[in-house]
Wavefront OBJ file of the C-alpha trace (Angstrom):
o trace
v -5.657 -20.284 -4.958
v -5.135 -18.269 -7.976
v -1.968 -17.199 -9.774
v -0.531 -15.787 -13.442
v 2.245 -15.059 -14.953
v 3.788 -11.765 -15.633
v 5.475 -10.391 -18.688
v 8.530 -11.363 -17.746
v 7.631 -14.592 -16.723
v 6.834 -14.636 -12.753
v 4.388 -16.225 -11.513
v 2.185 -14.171 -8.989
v -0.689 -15.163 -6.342
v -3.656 -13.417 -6.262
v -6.995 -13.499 -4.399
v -9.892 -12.222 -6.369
v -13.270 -11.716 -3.991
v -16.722 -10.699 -5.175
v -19.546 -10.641 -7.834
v -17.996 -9.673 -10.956
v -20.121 -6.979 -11.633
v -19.323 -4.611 -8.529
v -16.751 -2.199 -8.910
v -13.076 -2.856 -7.865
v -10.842 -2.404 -4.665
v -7.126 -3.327 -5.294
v -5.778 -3.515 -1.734
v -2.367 -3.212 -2.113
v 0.190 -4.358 0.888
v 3.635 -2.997 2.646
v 6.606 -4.662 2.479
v 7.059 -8.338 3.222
v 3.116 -8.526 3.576
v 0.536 -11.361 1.984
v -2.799 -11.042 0.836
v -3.951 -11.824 4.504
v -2.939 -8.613 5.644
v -6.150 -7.557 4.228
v -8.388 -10.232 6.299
v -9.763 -7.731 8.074
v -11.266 -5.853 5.016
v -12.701 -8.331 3.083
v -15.830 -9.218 4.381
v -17.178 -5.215 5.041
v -15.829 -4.229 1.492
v -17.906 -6.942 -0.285
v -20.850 -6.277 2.100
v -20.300 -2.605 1.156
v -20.926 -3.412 -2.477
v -17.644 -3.860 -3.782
v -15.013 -6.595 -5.657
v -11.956 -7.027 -3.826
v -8.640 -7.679 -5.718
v -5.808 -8.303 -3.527
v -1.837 -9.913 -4.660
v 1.330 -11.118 -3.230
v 4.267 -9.415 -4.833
v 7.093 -11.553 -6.123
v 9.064 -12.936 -3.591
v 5.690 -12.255 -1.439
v 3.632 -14.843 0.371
v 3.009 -17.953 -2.357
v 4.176 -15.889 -5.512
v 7.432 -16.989 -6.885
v 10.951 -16.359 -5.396
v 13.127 -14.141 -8.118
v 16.219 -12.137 -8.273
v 14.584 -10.150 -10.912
v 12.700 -7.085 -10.575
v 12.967 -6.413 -7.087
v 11.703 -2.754 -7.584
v 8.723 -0.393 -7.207
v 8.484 -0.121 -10.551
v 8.590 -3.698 -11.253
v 6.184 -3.827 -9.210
v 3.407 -1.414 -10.764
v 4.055 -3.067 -13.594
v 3.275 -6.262 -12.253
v -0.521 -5.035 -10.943
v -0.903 -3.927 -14.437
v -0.262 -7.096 -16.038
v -2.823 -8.330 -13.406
v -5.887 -5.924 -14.190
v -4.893 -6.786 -18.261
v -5.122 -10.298 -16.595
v -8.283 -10.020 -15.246
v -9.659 -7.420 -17.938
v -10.373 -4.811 -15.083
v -10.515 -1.376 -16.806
v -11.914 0.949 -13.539
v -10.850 0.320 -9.904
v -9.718 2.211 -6.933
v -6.864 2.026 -5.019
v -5.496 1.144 -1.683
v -1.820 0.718 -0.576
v -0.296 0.049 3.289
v 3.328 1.324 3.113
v 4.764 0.172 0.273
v 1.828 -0.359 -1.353
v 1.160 3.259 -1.709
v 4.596 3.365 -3.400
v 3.370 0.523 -5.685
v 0.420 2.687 -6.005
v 1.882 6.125 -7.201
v 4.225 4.238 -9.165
v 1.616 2.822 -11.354
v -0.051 5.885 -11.733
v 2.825 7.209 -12.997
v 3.842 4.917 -15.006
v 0.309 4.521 -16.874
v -2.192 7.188 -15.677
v -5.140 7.787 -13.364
v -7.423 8.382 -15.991
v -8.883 4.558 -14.666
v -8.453 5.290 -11.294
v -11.622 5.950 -9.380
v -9.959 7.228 -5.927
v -6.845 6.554 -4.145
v -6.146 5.681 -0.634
v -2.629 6.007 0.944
v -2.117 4.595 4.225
v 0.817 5.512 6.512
v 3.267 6.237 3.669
v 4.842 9.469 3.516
v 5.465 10.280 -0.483
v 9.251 11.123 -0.019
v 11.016 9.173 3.197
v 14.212 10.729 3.211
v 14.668 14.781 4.608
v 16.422 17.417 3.119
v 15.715 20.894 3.599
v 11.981 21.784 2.677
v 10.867 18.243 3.526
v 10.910 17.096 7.237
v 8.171 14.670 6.794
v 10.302 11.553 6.268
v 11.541 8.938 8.520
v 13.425 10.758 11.413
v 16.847 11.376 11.063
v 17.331 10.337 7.483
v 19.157 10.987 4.708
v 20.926 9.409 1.562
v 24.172 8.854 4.232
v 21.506 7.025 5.844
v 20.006 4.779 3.482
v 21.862 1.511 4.727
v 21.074 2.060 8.060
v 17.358 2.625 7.526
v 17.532 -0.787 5.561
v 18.945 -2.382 7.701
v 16.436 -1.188 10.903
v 13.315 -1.854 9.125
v 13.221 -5.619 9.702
v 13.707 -4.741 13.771
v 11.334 -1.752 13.619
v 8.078 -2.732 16.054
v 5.498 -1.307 13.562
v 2.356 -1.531 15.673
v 1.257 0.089 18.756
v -2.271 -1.585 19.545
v -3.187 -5.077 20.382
v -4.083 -7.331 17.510
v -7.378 -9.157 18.634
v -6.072 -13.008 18.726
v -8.420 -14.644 15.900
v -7.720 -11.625 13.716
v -3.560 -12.214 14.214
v -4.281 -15.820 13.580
v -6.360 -15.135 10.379
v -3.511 -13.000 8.979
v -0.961 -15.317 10.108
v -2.657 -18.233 8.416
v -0.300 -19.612 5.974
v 2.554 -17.774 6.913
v 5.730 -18.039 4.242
v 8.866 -16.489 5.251
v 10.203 -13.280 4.157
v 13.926 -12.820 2.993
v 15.200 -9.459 4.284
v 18.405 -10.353 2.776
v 17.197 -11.301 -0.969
v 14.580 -8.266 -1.054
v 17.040 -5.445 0.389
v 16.915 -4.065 -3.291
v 13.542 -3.859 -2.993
v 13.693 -1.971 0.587
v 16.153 0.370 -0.759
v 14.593 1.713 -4.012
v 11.914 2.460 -1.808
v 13.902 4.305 0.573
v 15.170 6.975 -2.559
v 12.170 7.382 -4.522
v 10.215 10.503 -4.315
v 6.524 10.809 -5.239
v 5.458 14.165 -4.478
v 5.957 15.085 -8.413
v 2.819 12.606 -8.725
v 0.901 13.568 -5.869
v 0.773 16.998 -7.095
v -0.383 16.072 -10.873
v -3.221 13.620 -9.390
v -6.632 14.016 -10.709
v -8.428 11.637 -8.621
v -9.707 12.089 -5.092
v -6.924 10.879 -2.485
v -7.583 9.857 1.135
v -4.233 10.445 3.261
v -4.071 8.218 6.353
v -1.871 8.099 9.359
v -0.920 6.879 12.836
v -0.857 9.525 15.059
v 2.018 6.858 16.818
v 3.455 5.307 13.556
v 6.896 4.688 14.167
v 7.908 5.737 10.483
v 7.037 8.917 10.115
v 5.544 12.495 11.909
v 1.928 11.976 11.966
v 2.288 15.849 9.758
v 3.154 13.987 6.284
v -0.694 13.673 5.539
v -1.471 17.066 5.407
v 2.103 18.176 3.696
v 1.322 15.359 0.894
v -2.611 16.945 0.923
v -1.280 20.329 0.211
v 0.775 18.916 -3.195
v -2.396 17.659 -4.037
v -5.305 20.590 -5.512
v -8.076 18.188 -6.017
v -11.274 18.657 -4.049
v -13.055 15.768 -2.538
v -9.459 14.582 -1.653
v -8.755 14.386 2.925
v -7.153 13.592 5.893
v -7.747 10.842 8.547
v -5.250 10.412 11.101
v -5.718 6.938 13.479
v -5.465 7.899 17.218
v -2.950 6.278 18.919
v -2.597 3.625 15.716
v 1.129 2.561 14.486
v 1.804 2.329 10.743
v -0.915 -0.554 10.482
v -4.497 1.187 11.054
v -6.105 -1.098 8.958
v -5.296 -3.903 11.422
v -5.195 -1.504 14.627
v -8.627 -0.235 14.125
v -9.823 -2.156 11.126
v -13.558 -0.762 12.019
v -12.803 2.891 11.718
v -10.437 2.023 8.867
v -12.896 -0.002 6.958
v -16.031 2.851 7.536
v -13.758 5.756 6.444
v -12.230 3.900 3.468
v -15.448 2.759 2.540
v -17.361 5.880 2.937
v -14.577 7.880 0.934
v -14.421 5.316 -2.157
v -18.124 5.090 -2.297
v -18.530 8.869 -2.070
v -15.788 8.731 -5.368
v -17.556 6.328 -7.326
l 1 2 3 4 5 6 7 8 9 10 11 12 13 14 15 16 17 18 19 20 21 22 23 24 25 26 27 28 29 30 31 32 33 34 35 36 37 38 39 40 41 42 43 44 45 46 47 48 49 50 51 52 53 54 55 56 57 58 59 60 61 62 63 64 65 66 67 68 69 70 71 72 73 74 75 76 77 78 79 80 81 82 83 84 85 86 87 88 89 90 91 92 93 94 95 96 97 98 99 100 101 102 103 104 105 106 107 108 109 110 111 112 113 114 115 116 117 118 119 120 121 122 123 124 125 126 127 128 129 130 131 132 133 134 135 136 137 138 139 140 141 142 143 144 145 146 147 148 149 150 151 152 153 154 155 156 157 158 159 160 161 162 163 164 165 166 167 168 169 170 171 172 173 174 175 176 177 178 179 180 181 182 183 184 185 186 187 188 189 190 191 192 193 194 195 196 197 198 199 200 201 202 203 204 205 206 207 208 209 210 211 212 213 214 215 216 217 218 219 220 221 222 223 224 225 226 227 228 229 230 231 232 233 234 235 236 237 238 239 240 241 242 243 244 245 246 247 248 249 250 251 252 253 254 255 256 257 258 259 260 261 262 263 264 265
């Protein structure tokens, strides 16, 4: 069991997996997920050729409960202390939900210039509607931003069967999560828009979906591909996966994440 501190003085788990020399995956959870979430990636990632860098946000899993810096920003800034941490200079990245928040905001806050690809899974880049953008959570808008907060925690998210040893293996462990303490967290979320980023990316990006996620239209892929000009970037849309593909179908998520990050090497 690993951890660090971060500049302003949390202290953060984190799972580092791999030989040292083999280029990096930073798997990067939702909201209220730990490291485990990613269980089901580990093994085919390393067998695939690659390091795998995974971390509990604060007030996450076994990193440290705060009142501080309970934002998305926060957060990027806390996976960059880690890779200054660690003294990882090129990576890829992959972020569930939140994580693809986390993921944006990082790049840009400091660049993708070290970024080999990106993958984005089930996270629409701007989850509140107005007019021009219906690819949000349904129904929403800033009137709505207490509400939405406030259904998340009762919102089934999957719509598959978790195979038994695999829901065991993530829920190995287990700490608590504090709706209540982390709402701040939840609701920057809910108000930030990324689509400013997505369009200035210069780094392949895999979109990914549930065609039944109960988040968001299964459309938001292709609207956030269109932002985006670069070429080797795509779609891949789950069929008849929630908003957790990676443990729905963690096969077919694991061969098309793998396949695209290895193709963007």
């Amino acid at each position: 069991m690993s951890f660090f501190k971060t500049n302003d003085g949390v202290r953060l788990h984190y799972q580092f997996d791999g030989n040292y020399d083999q280029p990096v995956v930073v798997l990067l959870g939702g909201y209220t997920s730990m490291i485990t979430t990613w269980t089901a990636q580990v093994d085919d990632f390393k067998q695939a050729g690659f390091r795998i860098l995974r971390f509990e946000y604060r007030n996450h899993g076994r990193s440290e409960q705060t009142d501080k810096g309970l934002r998305i920003s926060r957060l990027a800034m806390d996976l960059q202390n880690l890779l200054e941490y660690l003294h990882v200079e090129d990576f890829s990245l992959v972020g569930h939900s939140m994580g693809a928040m986390v993921a944006s905001q990082y790049i840009s806050l400091f660049g993708d210039q070290h970024v080999k690809a990106l993958v984005t899974e089930d996270q629409t880049p701007k989850m509140l509607n107005e007019d021009g953008w219906q690819y949000g959570i349904a129904d929403s808008s800033f009137k709505e931003i207490s509400r939405i907060a406030d259904d998340f925690p009762k919102t089934k998210l999957i719509r598959q069967t978790i195979d038994k040893e695999l829901k065991q293996q993530v829920s190995a462990g287990y700490v608590p999560f504090n709706f209540k303490k982390n709402r701040p967290l939840m609701v920057d979320g809910i108000v930030q828009d990324w689509r400013d980023v997505v369009a200035n990316e210069r780094i392949p990006h895999l979109f990914l979906a549930g065609s039944a996620s109960p988040l968001y239209p299964v459309t938001h892929t292709q609207a956030a591909r269109e932002l985006q000009q670069v070429e080797n970037s795509a779609v891949h849309i789950f069929d008849g996966s929630g908003h957790i593909p990676h443990l729905e179908f963690y096969n077919e998520f694991n061969r098309i994440v793998i396949k695209f990050i290895t193709k963007n090497q």
